[in-house]
C-alpha positions as CSV (number, residue, x, y, z in Angstrom):
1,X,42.8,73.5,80.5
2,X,43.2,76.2,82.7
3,X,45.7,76.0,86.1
4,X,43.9,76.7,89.2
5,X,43.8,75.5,92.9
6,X,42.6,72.4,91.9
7,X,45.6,71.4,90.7
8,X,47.5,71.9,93.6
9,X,47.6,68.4,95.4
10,X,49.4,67.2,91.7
11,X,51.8,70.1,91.9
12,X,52.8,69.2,95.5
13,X,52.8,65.1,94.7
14,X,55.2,65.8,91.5
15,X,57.3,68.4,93.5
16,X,57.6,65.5,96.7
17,X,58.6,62.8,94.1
18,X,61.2,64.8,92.7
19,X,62.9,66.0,96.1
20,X,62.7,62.1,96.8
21,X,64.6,61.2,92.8
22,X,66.9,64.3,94.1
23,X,67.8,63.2,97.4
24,X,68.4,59.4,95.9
25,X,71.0,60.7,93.6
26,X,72.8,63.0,96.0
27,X,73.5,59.9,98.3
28,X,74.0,57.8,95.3
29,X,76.5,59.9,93.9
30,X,78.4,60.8,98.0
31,X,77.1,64.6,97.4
32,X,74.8,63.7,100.7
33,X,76.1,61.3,103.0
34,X,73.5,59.1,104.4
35,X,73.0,59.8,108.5
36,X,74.5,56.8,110.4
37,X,72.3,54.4,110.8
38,X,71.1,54.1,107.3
39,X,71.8,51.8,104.8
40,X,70.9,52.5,101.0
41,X,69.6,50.0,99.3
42,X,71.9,47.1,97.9
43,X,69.8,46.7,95.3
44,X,70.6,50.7,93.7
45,X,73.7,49.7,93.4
46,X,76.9,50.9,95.0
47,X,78.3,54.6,96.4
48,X,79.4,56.3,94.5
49,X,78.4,54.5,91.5
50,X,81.5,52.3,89.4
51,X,79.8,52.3,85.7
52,X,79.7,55.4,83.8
53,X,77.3,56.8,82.5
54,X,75.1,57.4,85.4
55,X,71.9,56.5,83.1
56,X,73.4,52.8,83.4
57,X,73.5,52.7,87.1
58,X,70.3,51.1,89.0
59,X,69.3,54.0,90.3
60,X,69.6,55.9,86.8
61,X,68.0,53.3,85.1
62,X,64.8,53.5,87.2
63,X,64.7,57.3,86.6
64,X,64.8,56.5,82.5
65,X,62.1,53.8,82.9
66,X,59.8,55.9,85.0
67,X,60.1,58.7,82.5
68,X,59.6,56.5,79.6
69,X,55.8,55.0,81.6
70,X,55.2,58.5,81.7
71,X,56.0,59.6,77.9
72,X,53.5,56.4,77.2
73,X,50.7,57.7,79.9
74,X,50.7,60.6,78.5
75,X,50.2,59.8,74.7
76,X,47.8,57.5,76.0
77,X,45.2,61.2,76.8
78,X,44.4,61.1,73.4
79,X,43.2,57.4,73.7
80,X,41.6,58.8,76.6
81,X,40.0,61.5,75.2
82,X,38.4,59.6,72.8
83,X,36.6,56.5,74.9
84,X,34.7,59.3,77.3
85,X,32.5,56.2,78.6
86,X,35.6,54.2,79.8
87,X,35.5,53.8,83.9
88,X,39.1,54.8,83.7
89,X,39.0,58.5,86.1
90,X,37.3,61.7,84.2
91,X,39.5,63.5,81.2
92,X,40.1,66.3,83.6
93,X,41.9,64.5,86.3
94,X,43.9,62.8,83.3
95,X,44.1,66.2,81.6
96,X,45.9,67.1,85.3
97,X,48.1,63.8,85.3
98,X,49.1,64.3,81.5
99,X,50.4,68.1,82.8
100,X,52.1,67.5,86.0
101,X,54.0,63.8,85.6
102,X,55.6,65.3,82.6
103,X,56.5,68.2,84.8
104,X,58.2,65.3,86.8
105,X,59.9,64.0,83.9
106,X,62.0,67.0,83.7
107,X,64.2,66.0,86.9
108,X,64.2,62.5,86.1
109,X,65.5,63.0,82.7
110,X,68.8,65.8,84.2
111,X,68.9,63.0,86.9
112,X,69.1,60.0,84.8
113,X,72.0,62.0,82.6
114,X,73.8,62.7,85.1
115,X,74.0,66.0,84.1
116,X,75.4,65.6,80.9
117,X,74.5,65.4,77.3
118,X,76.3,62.7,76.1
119,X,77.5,61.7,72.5
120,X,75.4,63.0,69.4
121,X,72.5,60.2,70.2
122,X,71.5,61.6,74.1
123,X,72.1,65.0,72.5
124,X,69.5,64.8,69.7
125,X,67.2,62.9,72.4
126,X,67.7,66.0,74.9
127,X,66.7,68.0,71.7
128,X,63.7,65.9,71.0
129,X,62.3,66.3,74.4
130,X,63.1,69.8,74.6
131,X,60.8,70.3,71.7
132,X,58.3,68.4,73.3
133,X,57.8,70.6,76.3
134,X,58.3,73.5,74.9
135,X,55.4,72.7,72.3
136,X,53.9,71.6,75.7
137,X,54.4,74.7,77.7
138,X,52.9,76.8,74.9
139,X,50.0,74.4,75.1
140,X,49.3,75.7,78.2
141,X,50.0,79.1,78.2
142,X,47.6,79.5,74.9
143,X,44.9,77.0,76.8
144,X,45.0,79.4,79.8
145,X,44.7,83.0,78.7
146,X,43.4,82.5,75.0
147,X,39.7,81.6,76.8
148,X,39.6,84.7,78.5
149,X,40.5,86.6,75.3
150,X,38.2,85.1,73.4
151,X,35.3,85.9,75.8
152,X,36.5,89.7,76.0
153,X,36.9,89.7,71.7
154,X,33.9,88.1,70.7
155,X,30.4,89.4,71.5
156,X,29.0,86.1,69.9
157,X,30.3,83.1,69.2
158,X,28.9,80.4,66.9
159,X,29.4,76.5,66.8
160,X,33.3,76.0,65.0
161,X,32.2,73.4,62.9
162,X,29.2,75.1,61.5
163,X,31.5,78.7,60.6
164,X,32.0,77.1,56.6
165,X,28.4,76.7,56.4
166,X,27.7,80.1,58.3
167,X,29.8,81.7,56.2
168,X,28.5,80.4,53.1
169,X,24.6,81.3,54.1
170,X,25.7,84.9,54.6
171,X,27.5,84.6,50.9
172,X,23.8,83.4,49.3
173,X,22.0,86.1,51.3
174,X,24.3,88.8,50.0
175,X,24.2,87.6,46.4
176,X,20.0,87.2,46.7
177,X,20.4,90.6,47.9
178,X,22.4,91.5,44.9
179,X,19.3,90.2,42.5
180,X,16.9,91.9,44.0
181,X,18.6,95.7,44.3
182,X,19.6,94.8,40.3
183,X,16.2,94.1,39.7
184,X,15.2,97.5,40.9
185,X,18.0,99.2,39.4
186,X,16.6,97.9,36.1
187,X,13.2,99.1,36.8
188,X,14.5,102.6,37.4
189,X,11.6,103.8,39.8
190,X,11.9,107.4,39.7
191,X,15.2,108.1,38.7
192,X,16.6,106.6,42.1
193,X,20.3,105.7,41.9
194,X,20.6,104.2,45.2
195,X,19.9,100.8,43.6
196,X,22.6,101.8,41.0
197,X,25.4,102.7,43.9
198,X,24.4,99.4,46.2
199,X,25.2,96.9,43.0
200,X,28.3,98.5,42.8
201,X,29.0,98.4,46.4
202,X,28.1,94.4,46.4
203,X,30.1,94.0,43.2
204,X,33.3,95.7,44.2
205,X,33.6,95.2,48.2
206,X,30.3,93.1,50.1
207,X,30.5,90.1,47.6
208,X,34.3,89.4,47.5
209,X,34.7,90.1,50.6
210,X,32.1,87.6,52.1
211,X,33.4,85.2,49.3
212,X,37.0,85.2,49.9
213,X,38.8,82.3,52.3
214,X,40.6,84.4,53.5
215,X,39.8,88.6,53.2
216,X,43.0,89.9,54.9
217,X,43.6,93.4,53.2
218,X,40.0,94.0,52.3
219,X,38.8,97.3,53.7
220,X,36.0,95.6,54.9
221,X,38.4,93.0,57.1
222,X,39.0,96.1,59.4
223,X,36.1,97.1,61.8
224,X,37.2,100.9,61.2
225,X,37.4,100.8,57.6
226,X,34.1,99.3,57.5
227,X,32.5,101.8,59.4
228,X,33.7,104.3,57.2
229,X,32.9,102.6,53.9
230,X,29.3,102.2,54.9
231,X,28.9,105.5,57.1
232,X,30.1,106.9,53.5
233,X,27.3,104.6,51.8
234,X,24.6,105.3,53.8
235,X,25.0,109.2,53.1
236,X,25.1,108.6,49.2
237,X,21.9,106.3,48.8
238,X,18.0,106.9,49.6
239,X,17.1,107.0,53.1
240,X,14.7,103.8,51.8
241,X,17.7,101.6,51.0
242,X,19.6,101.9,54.3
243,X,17.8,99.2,55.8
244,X,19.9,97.4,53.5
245,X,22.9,98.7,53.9
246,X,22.4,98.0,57.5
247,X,21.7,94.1,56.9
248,X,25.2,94.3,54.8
249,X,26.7,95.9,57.6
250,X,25.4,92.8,59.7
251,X,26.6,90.2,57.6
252,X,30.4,91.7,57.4
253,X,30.4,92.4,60.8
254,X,29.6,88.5,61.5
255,X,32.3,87.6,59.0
256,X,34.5,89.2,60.6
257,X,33.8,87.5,63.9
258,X,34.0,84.4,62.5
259,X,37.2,85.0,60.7
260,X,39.1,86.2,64.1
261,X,36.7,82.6,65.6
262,X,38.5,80.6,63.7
263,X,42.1,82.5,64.3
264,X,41.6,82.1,67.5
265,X,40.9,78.3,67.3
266,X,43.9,77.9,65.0
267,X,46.2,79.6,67.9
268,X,44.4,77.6,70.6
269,X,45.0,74.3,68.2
270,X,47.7,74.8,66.2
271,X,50.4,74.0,69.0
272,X,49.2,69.8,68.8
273,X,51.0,70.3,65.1
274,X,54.4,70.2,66.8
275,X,53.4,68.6,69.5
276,X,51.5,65.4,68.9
277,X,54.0,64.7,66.0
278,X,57.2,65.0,67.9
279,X,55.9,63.6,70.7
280,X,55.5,60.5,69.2
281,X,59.0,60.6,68.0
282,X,60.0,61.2,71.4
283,X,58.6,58.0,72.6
284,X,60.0,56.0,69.5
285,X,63.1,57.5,69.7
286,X,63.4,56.5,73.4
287,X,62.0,52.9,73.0
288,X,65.7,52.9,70.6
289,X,67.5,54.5,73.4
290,X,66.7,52.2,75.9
291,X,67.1,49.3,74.0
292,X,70.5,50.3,72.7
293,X,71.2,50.9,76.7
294,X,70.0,47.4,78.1
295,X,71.4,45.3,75.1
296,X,75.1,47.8,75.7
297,X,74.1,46.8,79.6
298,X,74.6,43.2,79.3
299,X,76.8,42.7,77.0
């Protein structure tokens, strides 16, 4: 999802709600007195506030329970994501909501604290959710320039799913390849070693290379030291075989692609491992908090 101008009207909303939260607290707490006039509400409890911490004042508990909708809403995207069909708004405006209300969460949460860690249960909640956004913010960050690099690194690109099964064709192509230059090779047609040179050349660098899961180290992984390698076996074999050595030349080269394909998809991905995971523990771990608050609360 990349940030653009379009996302402006959620900025602004979760930038007004969170002067509002701000404002509440500073005449909750006497930092603002309230013009004269004015009356805060009874119902938020009185100012300053008599029960410490601030996260079991009125006011502090609706900052906690807002937060917590929103830590539901948002692991509710992948849900979401899922049931396309559902007349529930598009993916992309929920993609926008899922970004900027847990923006919003960030001032709730300080303001809800009161500022302050608290014992060794708030602090490993603090450290929870600090994970969270963090794993979040990198989300973002790799959602909105990775694209871009992609675009500029990858001449083509080919369907994700279908790379094992692209990379295996290119595998049984090389190793048909490999049949029919041995074949030659054991005709011997006028004393030619070029067939001789290419089985070597499949045997020792094309074949494992193309076979391997993962070919970092190969000379052949590096676009320069593939050039060279078959720049150097172009000038050794017949002028007849280089059509070959060309098609070779192909298949690495779209091996390579595919390999920095699906590096780039693991770096655009990868992120939801931390994320998703400790997001849910977030929420479970908050469900605990607020239970161990309201049952503290009225006792």
């Amino acid at each position: 999802m990349r940030i653009d101008r379009s996302h402006f009207p959620w900025a602004a909303a979760a930038a007004g709600v969170a002067a509002l939260a701000v404002l509440a607290y500073a005449v909750n707490t006497s930092v603002l007195p309230l013009p004269s006039g004015l009356h805060f509400p009874s119902l938020l409890g009185p100012i300053p506030p008599t029960r410490i911490p601030y996260g079991g004042t009125p006011l502090g508990l609706i900052f906690g329970l807002i937060a917590f909708g929103i830590f539901l809403f948002a692991a509710a995207l992948g849900v979401r994501k899922k049931k396309r069909l559902w007349p529930l708004g598009s993916v992309q405006t929920w993609l926008k909501a899922h970004l900027w209300l847990t923006v919003l969460t960030v001032p709730l949460i300080v303001l809800h604290s009161g500022f302050r860690v608290g014992g060794p249960h708030t602090a490993w909640l603090l450290a929870l959710y600090t994970l969270v956004m963090a794993s979040g913010v990198l989300g973002i960050i790799l959602q909105h320039f990775l694209p871009s690099v992609m675009r500029e690194s990858l001449p083509r690109e080919v369907v994700f799913e279908q790379i094992p099964h692209l990379r295996a064709s290119l595998f049984e192509a090389a190793t048909h390849m490999r049949a029919e230059v041995a074949e030659a090779e054991a005709l011997g047609l006028d004393g030619d070693v070029s067939p001789g040179i290419l089985c070597r050349f499949l045997d020792e660098s094309c074949l494992p290379f193309l076979a391997l899961k993962s070919p970092k180290g190969q000379h052949l992984a590096s676009p320069q030291g593939a050039a060279e390698m078959f720049k150097a076996l172009r000038s050794n074999v017949h002028p007849d075989w280089r059509a070959r050595v060309s098609k070779m030349e192909g298949w690495c080269e779209s091996r390579r692609l595919m390999d920095l394909q699906t590096k780039f998809q693991h770096w655009l991905h990868g992120w939801l491992l931390i994320h998703v995971p400790s997001s849910i523990a977030l929420i479970l771990v908050t469900a605990w908090h607020a239970w161990v608050g309201l049952r503290f609360l009225v006792s």
